[in-house]
C-alpha positions as CSV (number, residue, x, y, z in Angstrom):
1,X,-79.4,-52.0,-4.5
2,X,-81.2,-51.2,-7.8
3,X,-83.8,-49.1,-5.8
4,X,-80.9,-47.2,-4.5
5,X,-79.7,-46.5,-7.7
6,X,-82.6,-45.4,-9.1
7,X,-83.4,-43.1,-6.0
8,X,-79.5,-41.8,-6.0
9,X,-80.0,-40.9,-9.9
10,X,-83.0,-39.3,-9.4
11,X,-81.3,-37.4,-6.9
12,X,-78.5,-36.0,-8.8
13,X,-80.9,-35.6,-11.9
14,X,-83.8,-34.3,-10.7
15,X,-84.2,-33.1,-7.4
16,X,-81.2,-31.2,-6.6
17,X,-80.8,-29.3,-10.1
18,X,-84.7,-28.6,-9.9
19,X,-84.5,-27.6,-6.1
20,X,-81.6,-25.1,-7.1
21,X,-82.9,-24.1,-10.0
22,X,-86.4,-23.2,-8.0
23,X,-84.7,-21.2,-5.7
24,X,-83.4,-19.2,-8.6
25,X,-86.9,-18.8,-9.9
26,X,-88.1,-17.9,-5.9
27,X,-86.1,-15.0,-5.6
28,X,-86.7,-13.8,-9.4
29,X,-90.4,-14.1,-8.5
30,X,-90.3,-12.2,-4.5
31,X,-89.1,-9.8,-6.6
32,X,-91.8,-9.4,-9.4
33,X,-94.4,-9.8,-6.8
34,X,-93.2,-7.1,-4.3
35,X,-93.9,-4.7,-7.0
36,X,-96.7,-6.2,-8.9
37,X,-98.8,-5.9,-4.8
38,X,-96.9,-2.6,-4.0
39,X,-96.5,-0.8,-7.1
40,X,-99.5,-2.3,-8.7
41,X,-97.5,-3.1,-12.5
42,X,-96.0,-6.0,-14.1
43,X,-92.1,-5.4,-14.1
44,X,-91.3,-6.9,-17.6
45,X,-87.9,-5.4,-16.9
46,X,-87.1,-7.7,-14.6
47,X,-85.2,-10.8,-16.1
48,X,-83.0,-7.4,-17.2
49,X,-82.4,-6.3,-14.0
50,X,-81.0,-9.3,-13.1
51,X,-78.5,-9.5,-16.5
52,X,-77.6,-6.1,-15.5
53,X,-76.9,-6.7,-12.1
54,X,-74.9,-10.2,-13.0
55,X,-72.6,-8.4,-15.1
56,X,-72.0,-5.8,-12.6
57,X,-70.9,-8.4,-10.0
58,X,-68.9,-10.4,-12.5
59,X,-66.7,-6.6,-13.7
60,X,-66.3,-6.2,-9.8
61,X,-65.2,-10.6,-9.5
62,X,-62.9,-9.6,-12.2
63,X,-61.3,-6.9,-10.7
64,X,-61.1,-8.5,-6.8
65,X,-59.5,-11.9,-9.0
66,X,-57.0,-9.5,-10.3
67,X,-55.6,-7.6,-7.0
68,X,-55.3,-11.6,-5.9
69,X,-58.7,-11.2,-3.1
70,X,-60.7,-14.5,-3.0
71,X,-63.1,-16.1,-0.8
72,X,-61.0,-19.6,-0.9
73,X,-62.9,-22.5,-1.7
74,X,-66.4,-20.4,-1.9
75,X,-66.7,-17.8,-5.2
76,X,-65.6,-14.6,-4.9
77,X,-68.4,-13.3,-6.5
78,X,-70.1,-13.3,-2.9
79,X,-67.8,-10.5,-1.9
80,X,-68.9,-8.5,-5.3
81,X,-72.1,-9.3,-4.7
82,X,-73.1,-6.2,-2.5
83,X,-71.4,-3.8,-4.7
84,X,-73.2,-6.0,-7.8
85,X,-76.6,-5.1,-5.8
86,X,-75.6,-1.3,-5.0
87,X,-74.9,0.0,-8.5
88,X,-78.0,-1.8,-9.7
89,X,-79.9,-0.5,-7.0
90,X,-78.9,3.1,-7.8
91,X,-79.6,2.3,-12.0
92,X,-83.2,0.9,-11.2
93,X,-83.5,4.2,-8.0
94,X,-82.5,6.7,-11.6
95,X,-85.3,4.4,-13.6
96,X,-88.2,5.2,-11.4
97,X,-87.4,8.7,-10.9
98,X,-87.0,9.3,-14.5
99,X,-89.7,7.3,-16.0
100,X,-92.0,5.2,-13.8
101,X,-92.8,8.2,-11.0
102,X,-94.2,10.3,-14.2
103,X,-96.6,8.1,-14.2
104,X,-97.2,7.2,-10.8
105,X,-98.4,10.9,-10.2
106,X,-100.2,11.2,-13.1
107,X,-102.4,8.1,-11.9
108,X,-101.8,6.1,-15.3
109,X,-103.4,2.7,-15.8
110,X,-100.9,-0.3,-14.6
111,X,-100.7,-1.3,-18.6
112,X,-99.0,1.5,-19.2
113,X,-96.9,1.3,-16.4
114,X,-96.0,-2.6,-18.3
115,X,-95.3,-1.2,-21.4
116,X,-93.2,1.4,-19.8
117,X,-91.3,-1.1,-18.3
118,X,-91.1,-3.3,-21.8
119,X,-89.1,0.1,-22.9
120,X,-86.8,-0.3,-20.0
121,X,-86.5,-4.2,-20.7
122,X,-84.8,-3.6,-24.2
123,X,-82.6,-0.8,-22.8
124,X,-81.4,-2.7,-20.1
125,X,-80.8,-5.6,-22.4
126,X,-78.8,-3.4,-24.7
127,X,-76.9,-1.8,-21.9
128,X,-75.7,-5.1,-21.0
129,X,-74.7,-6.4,-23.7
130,X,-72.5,-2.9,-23.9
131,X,-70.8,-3.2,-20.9
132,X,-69.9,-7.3,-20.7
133,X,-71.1,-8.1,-24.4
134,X,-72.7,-11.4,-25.6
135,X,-70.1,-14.5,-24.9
136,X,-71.1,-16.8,-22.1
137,X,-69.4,-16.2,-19.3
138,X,-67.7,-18.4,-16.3
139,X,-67.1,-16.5,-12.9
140,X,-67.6,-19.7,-10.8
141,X,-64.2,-19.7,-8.8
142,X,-63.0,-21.5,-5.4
143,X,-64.4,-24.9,-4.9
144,X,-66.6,-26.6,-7.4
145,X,-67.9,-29.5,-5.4
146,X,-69.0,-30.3,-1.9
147,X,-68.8,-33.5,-3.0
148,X,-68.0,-35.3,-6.3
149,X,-69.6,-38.4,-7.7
150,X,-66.3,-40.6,-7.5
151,X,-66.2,-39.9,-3.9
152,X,-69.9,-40.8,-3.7
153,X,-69.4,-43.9,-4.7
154,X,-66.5,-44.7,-3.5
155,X,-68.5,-44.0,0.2
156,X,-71.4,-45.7,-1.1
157,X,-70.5,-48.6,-2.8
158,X,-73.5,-47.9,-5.3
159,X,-73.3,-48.0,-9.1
160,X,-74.6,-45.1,-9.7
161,X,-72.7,-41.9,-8.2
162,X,-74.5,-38.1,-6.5
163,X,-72.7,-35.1,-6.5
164,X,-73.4,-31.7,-4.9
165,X,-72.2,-28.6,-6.4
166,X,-71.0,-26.0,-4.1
167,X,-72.8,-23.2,-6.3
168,X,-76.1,-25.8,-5.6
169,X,-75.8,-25.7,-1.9
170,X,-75.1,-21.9,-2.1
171,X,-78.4,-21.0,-3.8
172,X,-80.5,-23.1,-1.4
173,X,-78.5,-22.1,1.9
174,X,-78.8,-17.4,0.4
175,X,-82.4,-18.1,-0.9
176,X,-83.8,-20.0,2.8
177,X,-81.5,-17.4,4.5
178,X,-83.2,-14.2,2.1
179,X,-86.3,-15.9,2.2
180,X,-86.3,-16.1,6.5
181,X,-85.2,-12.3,6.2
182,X,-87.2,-11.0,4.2
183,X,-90.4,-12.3,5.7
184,X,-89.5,-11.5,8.8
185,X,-89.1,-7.6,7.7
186,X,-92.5,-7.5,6.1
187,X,-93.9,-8.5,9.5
188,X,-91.7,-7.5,12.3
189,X,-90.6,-4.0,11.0
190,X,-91.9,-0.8,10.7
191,X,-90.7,-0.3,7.3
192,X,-91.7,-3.4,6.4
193,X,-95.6,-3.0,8.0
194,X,-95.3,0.1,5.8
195,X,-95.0,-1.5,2.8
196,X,-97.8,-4.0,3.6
197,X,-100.3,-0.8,4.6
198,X,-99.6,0.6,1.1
199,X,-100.0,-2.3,-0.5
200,X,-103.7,-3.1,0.4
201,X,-104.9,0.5,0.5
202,X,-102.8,3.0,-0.9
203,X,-105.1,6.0,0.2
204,X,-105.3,4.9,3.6
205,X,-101.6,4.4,4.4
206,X,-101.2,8.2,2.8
207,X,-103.8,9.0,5.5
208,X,-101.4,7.5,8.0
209,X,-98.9,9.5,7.9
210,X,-96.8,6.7,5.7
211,X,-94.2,8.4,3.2
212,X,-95.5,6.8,-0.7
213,X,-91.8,7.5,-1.9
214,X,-90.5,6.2,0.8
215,X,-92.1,2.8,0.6
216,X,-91.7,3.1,-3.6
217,X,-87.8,3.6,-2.9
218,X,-87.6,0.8,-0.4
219,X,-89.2,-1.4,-2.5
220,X,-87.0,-1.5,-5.7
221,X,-84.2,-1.6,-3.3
222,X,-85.3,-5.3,-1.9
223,X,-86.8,-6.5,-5.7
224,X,-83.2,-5.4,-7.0
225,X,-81.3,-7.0,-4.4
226,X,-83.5,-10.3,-4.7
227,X,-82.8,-9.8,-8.6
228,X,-79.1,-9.8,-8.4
229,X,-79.0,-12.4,-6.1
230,X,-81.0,-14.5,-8.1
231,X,-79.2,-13.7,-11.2
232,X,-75.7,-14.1,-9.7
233,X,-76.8,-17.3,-8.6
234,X,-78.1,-18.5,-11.9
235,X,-74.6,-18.2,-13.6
236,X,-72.4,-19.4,-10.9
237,X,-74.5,-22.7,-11.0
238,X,-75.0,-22.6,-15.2
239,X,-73.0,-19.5,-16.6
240,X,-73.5,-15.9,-17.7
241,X,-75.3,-14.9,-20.9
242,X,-77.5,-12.2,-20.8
243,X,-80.2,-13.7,-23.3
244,X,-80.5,-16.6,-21.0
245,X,-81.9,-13.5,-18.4
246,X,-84.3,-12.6,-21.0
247,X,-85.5,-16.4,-21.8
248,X,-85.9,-16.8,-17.6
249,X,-88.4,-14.1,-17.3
250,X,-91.2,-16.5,-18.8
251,X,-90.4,-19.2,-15.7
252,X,-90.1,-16.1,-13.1
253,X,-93.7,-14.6,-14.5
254,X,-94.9,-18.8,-14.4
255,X,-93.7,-18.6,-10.6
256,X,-95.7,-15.7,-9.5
257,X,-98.7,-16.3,-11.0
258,X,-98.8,-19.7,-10.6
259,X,-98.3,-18.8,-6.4
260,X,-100.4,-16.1,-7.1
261,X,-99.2,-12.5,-7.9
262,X,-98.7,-10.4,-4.7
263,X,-97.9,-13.2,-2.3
264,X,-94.7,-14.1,-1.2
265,X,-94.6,-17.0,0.0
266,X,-96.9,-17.8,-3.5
267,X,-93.8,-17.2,-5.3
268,X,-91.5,-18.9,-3.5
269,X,-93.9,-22.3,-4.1
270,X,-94.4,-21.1,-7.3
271,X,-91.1,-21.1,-8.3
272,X,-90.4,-24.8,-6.8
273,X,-93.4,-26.0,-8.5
274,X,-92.3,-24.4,-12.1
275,X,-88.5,-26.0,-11.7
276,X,-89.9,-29.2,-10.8
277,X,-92.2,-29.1,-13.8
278,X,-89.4,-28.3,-16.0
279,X,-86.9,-31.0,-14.9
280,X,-89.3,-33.8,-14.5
281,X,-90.8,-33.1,-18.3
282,X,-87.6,-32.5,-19.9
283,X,-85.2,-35.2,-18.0
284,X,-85.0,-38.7,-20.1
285,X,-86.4,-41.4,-17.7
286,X,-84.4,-44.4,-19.1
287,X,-82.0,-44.8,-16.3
288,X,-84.1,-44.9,-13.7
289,X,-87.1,-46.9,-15.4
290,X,-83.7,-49.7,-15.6
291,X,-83.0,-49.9,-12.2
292,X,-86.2,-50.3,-11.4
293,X,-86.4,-53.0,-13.8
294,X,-88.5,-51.5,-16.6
295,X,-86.4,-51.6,-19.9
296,X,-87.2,-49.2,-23.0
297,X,-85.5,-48.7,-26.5
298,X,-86.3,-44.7,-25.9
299,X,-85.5,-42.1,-23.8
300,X,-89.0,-41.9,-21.7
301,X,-88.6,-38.1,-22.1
302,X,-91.4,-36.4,-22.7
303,X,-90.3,-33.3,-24.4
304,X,-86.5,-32.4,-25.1
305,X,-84.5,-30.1,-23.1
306,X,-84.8,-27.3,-25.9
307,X,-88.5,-27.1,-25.2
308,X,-87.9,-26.5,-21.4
309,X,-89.7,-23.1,-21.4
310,X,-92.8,-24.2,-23.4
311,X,-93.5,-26.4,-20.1
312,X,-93.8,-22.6,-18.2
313,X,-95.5,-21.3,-21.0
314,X,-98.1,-24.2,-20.5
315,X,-98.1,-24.1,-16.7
316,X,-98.6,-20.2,-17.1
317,X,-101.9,-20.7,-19.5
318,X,-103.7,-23.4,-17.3
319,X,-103.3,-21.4,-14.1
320,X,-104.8,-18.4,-15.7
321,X,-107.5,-20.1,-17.5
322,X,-108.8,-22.3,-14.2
323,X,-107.2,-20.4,-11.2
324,X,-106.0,-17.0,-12.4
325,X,-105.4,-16.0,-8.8
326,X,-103.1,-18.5,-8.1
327,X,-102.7,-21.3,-5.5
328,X,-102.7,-18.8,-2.7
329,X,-105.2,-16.7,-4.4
330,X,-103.0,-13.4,-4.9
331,X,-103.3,-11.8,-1.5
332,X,-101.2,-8.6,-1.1
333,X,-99.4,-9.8,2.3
């Protein structure tokens, strides 16, 4: 029984909040590595993006709340999460054509594409916090468990208990079902075969009658609609604070490069791999060492949860100093 214990505890305290929390960091990374092998830049504007796009989809949640619309025992943020995607969608659309294209047709090195898009970071961020302000925010309506961890054990008989959030099994059920789409536009469709043509050789896609602005429209569309998802996600299953998007840029950036920057399916391991480092670094071991029969007068924690984004920040410098292209060695599709 104590095995069982220990297994159901590390359940509930490590594998299901790190397996939500790397699908959260999957999406975020698809979309930095679409346009870091399309658009050949860094997006630093990202983690923005997806503030931006969170608040949107919490003002629409708000107003569908008040006319008495809701989704039952699911949040009815789901329902404002198209609009959410739109308005971002046509806010990053103004952003290229006003600053990025510039310097698209002007040829400019990628770094200053990045530090055109730290500019964009600090707006967004301000812009934000203007339209929804700084408070943390709760939008998680309907539902909050699948299953609780009184009914857990009142099934199981255990000591320990397991619960499953319903915003948990959202994020993992949208990010395989995004994930499966996605993929299967970048190699079934013609847009999609598009993009991949651009991405390895830009000159010879132009030569193929492929439409640049085209594919350069088509892909912000799909990194902001992985964004918002990703970011409406992340506070239905913690809560809304637009710093927090800031601070999550670090693990999204770890994802990609640690996958390897330009490959989707990189980033989507990536991001697993960075949420499992976090979680399994930052989570105190006590409880489970004591059901397996190894007692301790600490925690068995290696670092505290307040230093959860150093562990990125480390993950992030070994890759790059031994494998800077990543475990699947940065191939553009």
């Amino acid at each position: 029984m104590d095995i069982l214990n220990a297994l159901v505890a590390l359940l509930n305290f490590v594998v299901i909040p790190a397996a939500a929390y790397g699908a959260q960091l999957a999406l975020g990374a698809l979309g930095v590595t679409l346009i870091y092998g399309i658009l050949r830049f860094s997006n630093f504007a990202h983690g923005d993006t997806m503030a931006l796009g969170t608040a949107f989809v919490i003002l629409v949640t708000w107003g569908l709340q008040a006319l008495g619309v809701s989704l039952g025992p699911l949040p009815t943020a789901l329902l404002a999460l198209p609009v959410g995607i739109a308005l971002t969608s046509l806010v990053v659309l103004g952003t290229d054509r006003g600053i990025y294209r510039f310097y698209r047709r002007k040829k400019s090195e990628p770094i200053i594409l990045v530090m055109a898009s730290v500019g964009v970071m600090f707006i967004m961020n301000g812009v934000t916090r203007l339209v929804i302000g700084v408070d943390e925010i709760r939008f998680d309506d309907g539902a909050r468990f699948l299953f609780s961890v009184q009914q857990f054990k009142a099934w199981s008989g255990l000591t320990e208990g397991l619960s499953l959030r319903v915003s948990q099994a959202l994020t993992l059920v949208i990010t395989a079902l995004a994930c499966w789409a996605l993929f299967r536009f970048l190699a079934r469709s013609k847009a999609g075969k598009a993009m991949r043509a651009y991405a390895d050789n830009e000159d010879l896609a132009l030569l193929s009658g492929i439409e640049p602005e085209r594919v350069v429209r088509l892909t912000w569309i799909i990194a902001t609609a992985l964004a918002v998802t990703a970011g409406t996600l992340y506070g239905l299953d913690k809560s809304f604070k637009a710093f927090n998007y800031f601070q999550i840029l670090l693990p999204i950036f770890a994802a990609s490069i640690v996958g390897g920057l330009g490959n989707p399916l990189g980033a989507v391991a990536g991001g697993f791999i960075v949420a499992f480092s976090e979680v399994a670094v930052t989570y105190p071991w006590k409880k489970v060492a004591g059901y397996l029969g190894y007692q301790s007068d600490g925690l068995l924690q290696l670092l505290s949860t307040e230093y959860k984004f150093a562990v990125s920040f480390v993950i992030l410098i070994v890759v790059l100093l031994f494998r800077p292209t990543g475990l699947f060695r940065g191939k553009s599709y």
